[in-house]
C-alpha positions in Angstrom: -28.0 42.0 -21.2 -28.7 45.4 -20.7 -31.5 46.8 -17.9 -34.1 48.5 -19.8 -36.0 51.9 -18.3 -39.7 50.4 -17.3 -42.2 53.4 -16.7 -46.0 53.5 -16.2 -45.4 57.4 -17.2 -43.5 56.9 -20.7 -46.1 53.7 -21.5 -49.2 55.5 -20.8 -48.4 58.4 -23.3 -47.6 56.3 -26.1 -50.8 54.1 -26.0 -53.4 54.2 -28.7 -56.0 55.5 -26.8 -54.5 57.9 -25.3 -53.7 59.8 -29.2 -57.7 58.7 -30.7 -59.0 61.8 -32.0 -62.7 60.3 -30.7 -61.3 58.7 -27.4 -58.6 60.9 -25.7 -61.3 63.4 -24.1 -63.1 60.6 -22.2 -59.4 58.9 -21.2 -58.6 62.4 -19.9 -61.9 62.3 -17.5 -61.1 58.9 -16.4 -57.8 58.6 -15.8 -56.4 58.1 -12.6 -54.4 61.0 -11.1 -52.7 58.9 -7.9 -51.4 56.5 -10.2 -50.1 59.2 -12.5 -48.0 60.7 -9.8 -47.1 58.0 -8.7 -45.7 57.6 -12.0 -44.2 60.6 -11.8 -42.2 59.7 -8.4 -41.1 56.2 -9.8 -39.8 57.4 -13.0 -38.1 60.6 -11.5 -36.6 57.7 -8.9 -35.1 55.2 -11.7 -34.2 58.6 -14.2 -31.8 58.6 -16.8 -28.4 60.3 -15.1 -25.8 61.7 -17.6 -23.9 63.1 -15.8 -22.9 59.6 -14.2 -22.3 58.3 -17.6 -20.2 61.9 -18.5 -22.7 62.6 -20.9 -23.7 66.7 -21.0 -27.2 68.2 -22.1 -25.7 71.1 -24.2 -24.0 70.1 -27.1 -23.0 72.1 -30.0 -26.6 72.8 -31.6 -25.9 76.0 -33.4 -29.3 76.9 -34.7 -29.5 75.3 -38.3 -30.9 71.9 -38.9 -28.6 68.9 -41.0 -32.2 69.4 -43.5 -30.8 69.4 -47.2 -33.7 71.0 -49.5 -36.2 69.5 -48.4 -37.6 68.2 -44.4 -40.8 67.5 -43.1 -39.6 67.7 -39.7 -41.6 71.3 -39.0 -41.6 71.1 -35.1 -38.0 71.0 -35.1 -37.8 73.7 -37.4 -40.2 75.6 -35.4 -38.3 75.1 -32.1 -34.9 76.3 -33.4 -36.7 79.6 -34.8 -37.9 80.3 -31.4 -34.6 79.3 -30.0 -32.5 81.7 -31.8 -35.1 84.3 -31.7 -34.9 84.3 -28.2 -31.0 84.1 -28.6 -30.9 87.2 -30.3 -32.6 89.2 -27.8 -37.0 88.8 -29.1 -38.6 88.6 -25.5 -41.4 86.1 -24.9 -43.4 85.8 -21.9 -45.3 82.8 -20.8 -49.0 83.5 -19.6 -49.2 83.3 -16.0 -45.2 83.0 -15.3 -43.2 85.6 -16.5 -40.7 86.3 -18.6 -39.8 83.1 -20.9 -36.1 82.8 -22.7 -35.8 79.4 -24.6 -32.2 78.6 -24.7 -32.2 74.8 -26.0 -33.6 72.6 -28.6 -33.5 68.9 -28.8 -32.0 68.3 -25.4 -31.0 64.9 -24.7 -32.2 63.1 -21.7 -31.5 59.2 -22.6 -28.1 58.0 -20.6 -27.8 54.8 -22.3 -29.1 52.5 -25.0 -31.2 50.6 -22.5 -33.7 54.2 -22.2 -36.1 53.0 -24.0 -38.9 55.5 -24.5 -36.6 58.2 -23.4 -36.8 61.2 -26.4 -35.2 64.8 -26.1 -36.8 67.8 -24.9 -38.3 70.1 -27.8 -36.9 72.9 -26.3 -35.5 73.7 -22.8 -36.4 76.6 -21.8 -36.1 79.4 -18.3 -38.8 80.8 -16.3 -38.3 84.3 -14.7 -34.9 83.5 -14.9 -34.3 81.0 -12.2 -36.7 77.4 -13.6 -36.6 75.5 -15.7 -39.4 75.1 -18.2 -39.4 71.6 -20.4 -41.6 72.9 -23.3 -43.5 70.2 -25.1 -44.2 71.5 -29.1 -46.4 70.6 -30.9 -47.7 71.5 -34.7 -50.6 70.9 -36.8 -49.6 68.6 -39.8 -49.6 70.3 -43.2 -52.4 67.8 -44.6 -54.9 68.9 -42.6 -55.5 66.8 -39.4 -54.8 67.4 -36.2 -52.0 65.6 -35.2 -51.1 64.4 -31.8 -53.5 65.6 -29.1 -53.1 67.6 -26.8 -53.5 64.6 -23.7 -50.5 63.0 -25.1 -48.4 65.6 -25.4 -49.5 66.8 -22.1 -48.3 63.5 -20.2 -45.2 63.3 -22.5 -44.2 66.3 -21.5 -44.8 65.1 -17.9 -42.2 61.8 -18.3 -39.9 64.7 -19.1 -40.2 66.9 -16.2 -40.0 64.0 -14.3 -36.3 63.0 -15.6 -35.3 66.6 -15.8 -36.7 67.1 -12.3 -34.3 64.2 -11.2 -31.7 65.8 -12.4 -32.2 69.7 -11.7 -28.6 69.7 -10.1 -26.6 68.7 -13.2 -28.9 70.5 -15.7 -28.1 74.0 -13.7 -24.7 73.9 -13.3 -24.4 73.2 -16.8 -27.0 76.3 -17.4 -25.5 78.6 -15.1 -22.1 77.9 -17.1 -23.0 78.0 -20.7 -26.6 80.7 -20.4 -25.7 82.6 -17.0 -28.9 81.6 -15.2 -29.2 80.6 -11.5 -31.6 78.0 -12.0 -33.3 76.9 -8.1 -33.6 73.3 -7.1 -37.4 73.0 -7.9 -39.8 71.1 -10.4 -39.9 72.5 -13.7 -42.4 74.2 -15.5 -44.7 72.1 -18.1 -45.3 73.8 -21.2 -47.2 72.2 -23.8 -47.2 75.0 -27.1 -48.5 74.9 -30.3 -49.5 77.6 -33.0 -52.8 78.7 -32.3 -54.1 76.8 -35.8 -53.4 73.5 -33.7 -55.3 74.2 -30.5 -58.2 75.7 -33.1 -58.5 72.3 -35.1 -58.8 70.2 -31.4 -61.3 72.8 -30.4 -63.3 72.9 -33.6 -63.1 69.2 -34.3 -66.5 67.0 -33.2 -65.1 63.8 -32.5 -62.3 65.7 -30.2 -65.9 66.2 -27.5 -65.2 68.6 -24.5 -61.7 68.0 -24.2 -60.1 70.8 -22.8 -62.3 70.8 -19.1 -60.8 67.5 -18.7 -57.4 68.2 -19.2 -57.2 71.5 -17.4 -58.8 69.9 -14.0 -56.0 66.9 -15.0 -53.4 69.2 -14.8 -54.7 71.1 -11.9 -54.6 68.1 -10.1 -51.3 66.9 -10.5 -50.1 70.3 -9.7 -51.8 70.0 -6.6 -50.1 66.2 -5.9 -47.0 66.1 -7.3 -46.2 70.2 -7.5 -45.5 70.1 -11.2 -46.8 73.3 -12.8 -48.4 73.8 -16.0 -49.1 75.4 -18.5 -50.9 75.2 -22.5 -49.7 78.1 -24.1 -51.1 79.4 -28.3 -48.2 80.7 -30.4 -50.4 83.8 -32.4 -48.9 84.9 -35.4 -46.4 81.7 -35.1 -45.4 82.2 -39.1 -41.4 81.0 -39.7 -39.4 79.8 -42.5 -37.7 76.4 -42.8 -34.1 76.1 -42.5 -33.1 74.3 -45.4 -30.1 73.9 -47.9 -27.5 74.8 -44.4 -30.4 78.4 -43.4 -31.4 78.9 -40.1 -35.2 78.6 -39.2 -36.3 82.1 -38.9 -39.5 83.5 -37.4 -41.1 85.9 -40.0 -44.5 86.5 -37.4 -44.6 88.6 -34.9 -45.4 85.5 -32.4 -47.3 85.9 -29.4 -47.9 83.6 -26.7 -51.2 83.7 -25.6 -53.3 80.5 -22.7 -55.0 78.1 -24.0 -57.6 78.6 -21.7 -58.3 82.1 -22.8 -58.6 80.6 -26.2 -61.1 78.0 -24.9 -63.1 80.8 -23.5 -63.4 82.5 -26.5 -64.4 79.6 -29.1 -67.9 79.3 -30.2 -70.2 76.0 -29.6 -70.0 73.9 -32.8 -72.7 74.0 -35.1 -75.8 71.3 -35.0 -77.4 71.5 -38.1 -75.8 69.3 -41.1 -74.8 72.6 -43.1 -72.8 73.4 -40.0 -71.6 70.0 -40.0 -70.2 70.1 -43.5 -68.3 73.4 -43.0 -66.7 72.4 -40.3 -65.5 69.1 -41.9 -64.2 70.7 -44.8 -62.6 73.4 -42.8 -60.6 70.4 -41.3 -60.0 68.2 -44.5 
């Protein structure tokens, strides 16, 4: 029978509590950082390899999606956009960091059946030209809520560094020979992104409390312990087209990539009265 991949990291992310709208603020305050690097170090210890199974992270992803007429897979539409916008020379820059050129999307990081748990990287990206940067996208859902929050993609993002971190060595020689990047022997950057309508909706939303203290002092933390940087970045202007019927997802904005935490210090308190209440709700609904 095959081993299976046991991680505190990748089962924290996925529980409930950790994705309730009215919870994850409160989870983010309590949670204990030791154990999360510690989490951190295990899983980057028992990492997928694929190298040792001869398994490569670049395939042949060319920039348009398998999506007939119809998908409702928008992050992945999202990612390629950005991907072959920066692949045909649109310059991004991630607040705080440097320059930003995203150069994969959907990079695999499972080795074997038995890696459970173990997704693909939204998009791989490099920092000032020499780190990696595992960017974790997210997007708000078309019906109106917020989708996934922002705690759960932040620690998903995490289990990834941790495996890509683990294997830095066979990620940049492959890098080096297919993008031309010297990428150093270092952790990489976490980068959770969204459009700036998905980090609005968190922010706006009641039952979401004062969320984004708690995960910025989280974050700081583990930066601190375990030397994994990060960052929450807004895509402004983040308008693209789908690629559908064999197209390539385009951008069609002029994005922009702007810190969450400048966005946090520009919202306004939420309303107290019911009327305030009420708009708000609809806004959301």
């Amino acid at each position: 029978m095959m081993a299976q991949l046991k991680s505190y990291l990748i089962d924290l992310y996925k529980e409930k509590r950790v994705n309730h709208l009215s919870g994850f603020s409160k989870v983010a305050q309590e949670i204990e950082v030791l154990r999360i690097v510690d989490g951190y170090v295990e899983l980057r210890q028992a990492a997928p390899k694929r190298h040792a199974r001869d398994k490569r992270y670049f395939g042949d992803r060319d920039g348009v999606t398998s999506s007939g007429g119809h998908s409702k897979r928008r992050e992945e539409h999202l990612a390629i956009a950005l991907v072959n916008a920066s692949r045909e020379g649109t310059s991004f820059t991630l607040p705080g960091a440097g320059p930003l050129e995203f150069i994969d999307y959907q990079t695999p990081l499972k080795a074997r059946r038995g890696d459970l748990g173990v997704g693909k990287i939204d998009i791989l990206g490099v920092t000032d030209g020499s780190t990696l940067s595992v960017i974790e996208l997210k997007i708000h859902p078309p019906d109106g809520s917020p989708g996934d929050t922002p705690l759960r993609a932040y620690l998903e993002c995490l289990a990834y560094c941790a495996i890509a971190d683990a294997n830095t060595l066979d990620i940049a020689k492959e890098v080096e020979g297919r993008f031309s990047y010297t990428v150093l022997e270092r952790p990489p950057i976490l980068v959770v992104m969204a459009p700036e309508e998905y980090w609005i909706r968190f922010f706006d939303h009641r039952r979401s409390g004062d969320w984004w203290p708690a995960i910025e002092r989280l974050a700081s933390q583990i930066h601190a312990f375990a030397n994994v940087e990060s960052h929450f970045v807004a895509i402004r202007d983040c308008k693209f087209d789908m690629g559908l019927d064999g197209n390539p997802p385009t951008l069609t904005g002029k994005p922009q990539l702007v810190s969450v935490r400048s966005l946090a210090a520009a919202q306004k308190p939420p309303p107290d009265d019911a009327k305030g209440l009420a708009a708000t709700r609809d806004q959301l609904t």
